[in-house]
C-alpha positions in Angstrom: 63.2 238.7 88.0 67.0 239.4 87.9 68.5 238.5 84.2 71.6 240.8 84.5 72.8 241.8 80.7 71.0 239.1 79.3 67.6 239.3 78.2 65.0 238.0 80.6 63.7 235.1 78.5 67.8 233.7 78.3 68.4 233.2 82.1 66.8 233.9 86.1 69.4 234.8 88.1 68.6 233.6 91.8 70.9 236.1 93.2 70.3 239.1 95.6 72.4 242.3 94.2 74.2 244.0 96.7 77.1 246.9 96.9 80.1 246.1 99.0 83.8 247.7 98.9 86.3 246.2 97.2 89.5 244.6 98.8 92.8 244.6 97.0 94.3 241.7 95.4 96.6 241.9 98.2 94.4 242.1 101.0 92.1 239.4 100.0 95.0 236.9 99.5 96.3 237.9 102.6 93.3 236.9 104.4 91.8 233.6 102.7 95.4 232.7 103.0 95.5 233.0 107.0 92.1 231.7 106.9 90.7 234.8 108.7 88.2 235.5 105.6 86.6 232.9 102.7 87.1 234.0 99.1 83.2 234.3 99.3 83.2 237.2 101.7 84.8 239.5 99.5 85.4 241.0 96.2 88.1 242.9 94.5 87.6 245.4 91.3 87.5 243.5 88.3 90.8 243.4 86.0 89.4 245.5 83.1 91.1 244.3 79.8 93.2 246.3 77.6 92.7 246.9 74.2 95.4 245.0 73.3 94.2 242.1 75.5 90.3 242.6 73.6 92.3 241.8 70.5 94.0 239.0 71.6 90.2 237.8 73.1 88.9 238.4 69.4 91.6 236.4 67.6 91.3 232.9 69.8 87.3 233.7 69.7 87.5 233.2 66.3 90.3 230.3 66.3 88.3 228.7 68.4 84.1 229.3 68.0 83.3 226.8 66.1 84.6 223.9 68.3 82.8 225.3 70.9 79.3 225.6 68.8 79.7 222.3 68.0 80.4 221.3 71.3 77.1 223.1 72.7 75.0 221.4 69.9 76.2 217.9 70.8 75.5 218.3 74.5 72.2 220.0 73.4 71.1 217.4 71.7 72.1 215.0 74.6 69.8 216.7 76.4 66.9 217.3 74.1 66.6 213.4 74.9 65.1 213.9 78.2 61.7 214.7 78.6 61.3 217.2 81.2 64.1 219.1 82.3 65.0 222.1 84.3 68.8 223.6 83.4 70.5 225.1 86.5 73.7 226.9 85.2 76.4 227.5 88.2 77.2 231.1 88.8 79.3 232.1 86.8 81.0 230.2 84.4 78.2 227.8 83.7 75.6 230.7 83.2 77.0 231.3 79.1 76.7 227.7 78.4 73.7 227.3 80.2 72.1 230.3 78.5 73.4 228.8 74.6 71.7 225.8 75.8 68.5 226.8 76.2 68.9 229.3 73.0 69.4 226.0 70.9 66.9 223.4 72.9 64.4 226.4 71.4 65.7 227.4 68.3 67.7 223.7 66.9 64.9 221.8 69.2 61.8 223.2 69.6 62.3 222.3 73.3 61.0 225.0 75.8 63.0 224.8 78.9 63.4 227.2 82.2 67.2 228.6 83.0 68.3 229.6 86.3 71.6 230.6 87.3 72.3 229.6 91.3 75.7 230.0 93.4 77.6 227.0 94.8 80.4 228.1 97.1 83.1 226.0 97.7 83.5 224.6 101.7 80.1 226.3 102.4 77.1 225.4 100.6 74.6 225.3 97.5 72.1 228.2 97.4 69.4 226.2 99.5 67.0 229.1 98.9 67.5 229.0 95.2 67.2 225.3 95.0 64.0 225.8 97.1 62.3 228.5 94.5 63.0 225.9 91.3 61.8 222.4 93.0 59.0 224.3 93.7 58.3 225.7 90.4 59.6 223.1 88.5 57.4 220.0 90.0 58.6 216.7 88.3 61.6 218.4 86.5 65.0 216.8 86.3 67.2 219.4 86.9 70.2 219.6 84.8 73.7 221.1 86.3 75.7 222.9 84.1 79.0 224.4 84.4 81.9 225.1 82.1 84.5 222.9 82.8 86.3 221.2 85.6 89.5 222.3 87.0 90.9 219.8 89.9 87.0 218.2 90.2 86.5 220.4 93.4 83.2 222.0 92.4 81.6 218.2 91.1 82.6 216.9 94.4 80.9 219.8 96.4 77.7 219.8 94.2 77.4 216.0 95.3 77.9 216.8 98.6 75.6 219.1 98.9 72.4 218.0 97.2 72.9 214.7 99.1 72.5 216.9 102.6 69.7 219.0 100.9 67.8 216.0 99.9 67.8 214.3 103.1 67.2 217.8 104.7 64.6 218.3 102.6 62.8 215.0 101.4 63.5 215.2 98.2 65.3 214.0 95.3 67.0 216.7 93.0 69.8 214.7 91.0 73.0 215.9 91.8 74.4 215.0 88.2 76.9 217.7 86.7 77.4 218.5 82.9 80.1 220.3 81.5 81.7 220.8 78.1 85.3 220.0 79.2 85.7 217.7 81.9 89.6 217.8 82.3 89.8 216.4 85.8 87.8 213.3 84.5 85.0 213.6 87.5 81.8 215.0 85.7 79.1 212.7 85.3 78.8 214.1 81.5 80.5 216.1 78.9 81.8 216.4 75.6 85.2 216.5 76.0 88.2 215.6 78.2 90.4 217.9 76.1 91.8 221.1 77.5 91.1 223.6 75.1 89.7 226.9 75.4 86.0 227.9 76.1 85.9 231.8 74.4 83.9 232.5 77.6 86.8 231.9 80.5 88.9 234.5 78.6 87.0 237.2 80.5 84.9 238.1 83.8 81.8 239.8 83.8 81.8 241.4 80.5 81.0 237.9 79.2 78.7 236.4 81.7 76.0 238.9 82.1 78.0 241.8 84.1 77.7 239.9 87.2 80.2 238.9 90.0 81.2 235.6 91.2 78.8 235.0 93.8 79.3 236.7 97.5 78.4 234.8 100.9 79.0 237.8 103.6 76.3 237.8 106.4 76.7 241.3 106.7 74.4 241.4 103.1 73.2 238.1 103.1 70.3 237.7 105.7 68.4 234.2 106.6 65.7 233.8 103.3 68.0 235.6 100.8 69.7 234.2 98.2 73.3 234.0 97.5 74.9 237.7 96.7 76.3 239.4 93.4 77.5 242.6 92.5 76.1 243.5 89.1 78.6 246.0 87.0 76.9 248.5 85.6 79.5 250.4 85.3 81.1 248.1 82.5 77.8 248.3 80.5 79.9 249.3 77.1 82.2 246.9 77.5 79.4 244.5 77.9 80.1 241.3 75.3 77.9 238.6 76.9 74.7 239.2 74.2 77.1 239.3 71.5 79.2 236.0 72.2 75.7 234.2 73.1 74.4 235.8 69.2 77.9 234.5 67.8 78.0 231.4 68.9 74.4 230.8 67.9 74.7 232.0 64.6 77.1 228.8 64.4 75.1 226.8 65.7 72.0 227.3 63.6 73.9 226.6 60.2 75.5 223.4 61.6 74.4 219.7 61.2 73.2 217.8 64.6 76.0 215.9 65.3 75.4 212.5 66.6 78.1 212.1 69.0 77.0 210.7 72.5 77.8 212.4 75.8 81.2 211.3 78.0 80.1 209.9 81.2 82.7 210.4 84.0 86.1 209.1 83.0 87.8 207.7 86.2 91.1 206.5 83.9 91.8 210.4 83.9 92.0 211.4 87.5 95.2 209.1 88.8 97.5 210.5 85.9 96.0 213.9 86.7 96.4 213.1 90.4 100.1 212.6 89.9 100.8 215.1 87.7 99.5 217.7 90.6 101.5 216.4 93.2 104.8 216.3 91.6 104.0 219.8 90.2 103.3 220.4 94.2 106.5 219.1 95.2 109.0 220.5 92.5 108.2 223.8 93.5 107.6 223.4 97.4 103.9 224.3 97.2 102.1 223.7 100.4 98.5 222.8 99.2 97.1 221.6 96.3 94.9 224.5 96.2 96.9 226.5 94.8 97.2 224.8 92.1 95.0 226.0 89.2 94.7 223.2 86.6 93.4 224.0 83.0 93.3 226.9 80.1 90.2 228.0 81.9 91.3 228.0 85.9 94.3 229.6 84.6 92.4 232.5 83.3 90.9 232.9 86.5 94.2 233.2 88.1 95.5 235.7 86.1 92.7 237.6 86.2 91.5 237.1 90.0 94.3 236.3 91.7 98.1 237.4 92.6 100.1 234.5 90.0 103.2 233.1 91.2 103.9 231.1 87.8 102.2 229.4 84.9 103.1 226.8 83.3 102.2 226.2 79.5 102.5 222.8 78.1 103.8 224.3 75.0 104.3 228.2 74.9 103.2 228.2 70.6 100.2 227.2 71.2 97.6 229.5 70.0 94.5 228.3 72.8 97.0 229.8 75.7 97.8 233.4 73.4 95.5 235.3 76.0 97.0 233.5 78.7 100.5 234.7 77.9 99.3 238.2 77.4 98.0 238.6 80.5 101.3 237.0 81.8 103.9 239.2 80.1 101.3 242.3 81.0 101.4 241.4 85.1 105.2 240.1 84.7 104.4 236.5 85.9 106.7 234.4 84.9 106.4 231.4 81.9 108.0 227.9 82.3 106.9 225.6 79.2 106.3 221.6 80.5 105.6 219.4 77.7 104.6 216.5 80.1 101.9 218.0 81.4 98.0 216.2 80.9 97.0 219.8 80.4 97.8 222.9 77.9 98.1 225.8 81.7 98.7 225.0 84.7 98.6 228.4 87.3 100.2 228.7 90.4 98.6 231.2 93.1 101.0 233.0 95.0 101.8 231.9 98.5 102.0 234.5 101.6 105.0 234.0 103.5 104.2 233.2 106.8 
């Protein structure tokens, strides 16, 4: 059983670890922007925050936490009203919620459920071999999909897609629902919020989701049978803050009233003002697909720390939800443009290769 940082009772992580070389920032864009390579192929060295960016971290951690407690205890309780569940976390960014959810089912709930972490890959597939391992363990179960939040609704279409060809592959009938805390894109069947504001866990990569990659899809690792790939990062063990934000944000939670609030269900008034917003955004500055286009405090993050940034946009620069967002702007020397008609608080723009 693979938990990576986390202890073994929080989260299974269906992943195989593997060791591949890194590719630059420069390479990789290079090729998933000629199409020769998908971003699943390859990995590049983590950014590894400054001190000055751990401080920033810290100071909209605590600005923030206990929205975001609260936030995991409504959709907790949501779910402590089904009977028998199974939560499947998407690597990575659902694995921290889905590992404070089951911490609070158990401790707020007396509700024993199983965790697993499993990859979804964008334009390939859903770990079938993962999803294999928990119908078969998990006889009966609902499963539950969790992730963060939603960016563009890319990942909530995909999930749909592909449980609706593993079901009929498969004879079964896993539910293909997805539950999230922010749903800016209006497009998850459930969550608590439609409001972009920042979940303390996008503010960082590994060092706050268990010291484990995004998940890897490279068939010179990944043989027929295995599961989806990871790197784990041992080597960023004492930098390691994913026990310690999970111990936080429970601590919250356990002095906190159950709040009573009910669950979102998928807001379709959302996604034509979104919808327009991306496409004038695409066309004022002569972006050739929507895909680069990183919507949201969260997918912004993962720009700025993943990718090579053309711009961001901020909807206002004062606001203190986006502070780590602009450090990690001024320290790469991307540059700022404040938009106070956007729907969302960041917008990132990836970097086109000229062709």
């Amino acid at each position: 059983m693979f938990s990576g940082s986390y202890p073994s009772e929080d989260v299974e992580f269906l992943l195989k670890v593997i060791d591949l070389d890194f590719t630059s920032l420069a390479e990789k864009e290079t090729l998933i922007q000629s199409g020769k390579s998908h971003y699943s192929q390859m990995l590049s060295a983590e950014y590894e925050p400054t001190q000055h960016y751990l401080d920033t971290f810290y100071e909209v951690f605590e600005s923030n936490k206990k929205r975001f407690a609260k936030d995991i205890l409504i959709l907790a309780n949501n779910l402590n009203r089904q009977k028998n569940i199974v939560l499947v976390s998407l690597v990575r960014a659902g694995t921290p919620i889905g590992v404070l959810l089951k911490r609070t089912l158990e401790r707020r709930f007396q509700k024993r459920v199983m965790h697993y972490s499993i990859s979804i890959i964008r334009d390939k597939e859903i770990d079938k071999n993962a999803l294999d391992t928990i119908v078969k363990n998990n006889k009966d179960a609902t499963i539950i999909f969790i992730d963060g939040w939603t960016g563009k609704g890319v990942i909530n279409t995909e999930l749909k897609k592909f449980i609706a060809h593993y079901n009929a592959l498969s004879n079964t009938t896993v539910s293909d629902k997805l539950y999230v805390v922010s749903d800016i894109a209006g497009v998850a069947d459930y969550c608590v919020t439609n409001d972009d504001y920042l979940i303390p866990s996008s503010a960082l990569n590994s060092t706050i989701s268990g010291l484990i990659s995004r998940s890897i899809l490279n068939s010179d690792y990944i043989f027929e049978g295995d599961y989806h790939g990871c790197k784990f990062y041992h080597e960023y063990k004492e930098s390691d803050l994913s026990v310690w934000f999970v111990d936080e944000i429970v601590k919250i939670i356990d002095e906190m009233e159950i709040p009573q609030e009910k669950l979102i269900e998928k807001n379709e008034a959302y996604t034509p003002k979104i919808k327009d917003y991306l496409l004038k955004i695409q066309k004022e500055y002569s972006i050739s697909s929507l895909n680069y286009l990183k919507p949201g405090i969260a997918e912004s993050a993962r720009v700025l720390l993943r990718r090579i940034p053309h711009l961001i946009l901020f909807k206002d620069v004062n606001n203190k939800d986006i502070a780590h967002l602009k450090h990690l702007a001024h320290e790469k020397n991307v540059r700022i443009v404040e938009d106070t008609t956007m729907p969302y608080l960041a917008l990132a723009i990836i970097k086109e290769e000229v062709q």
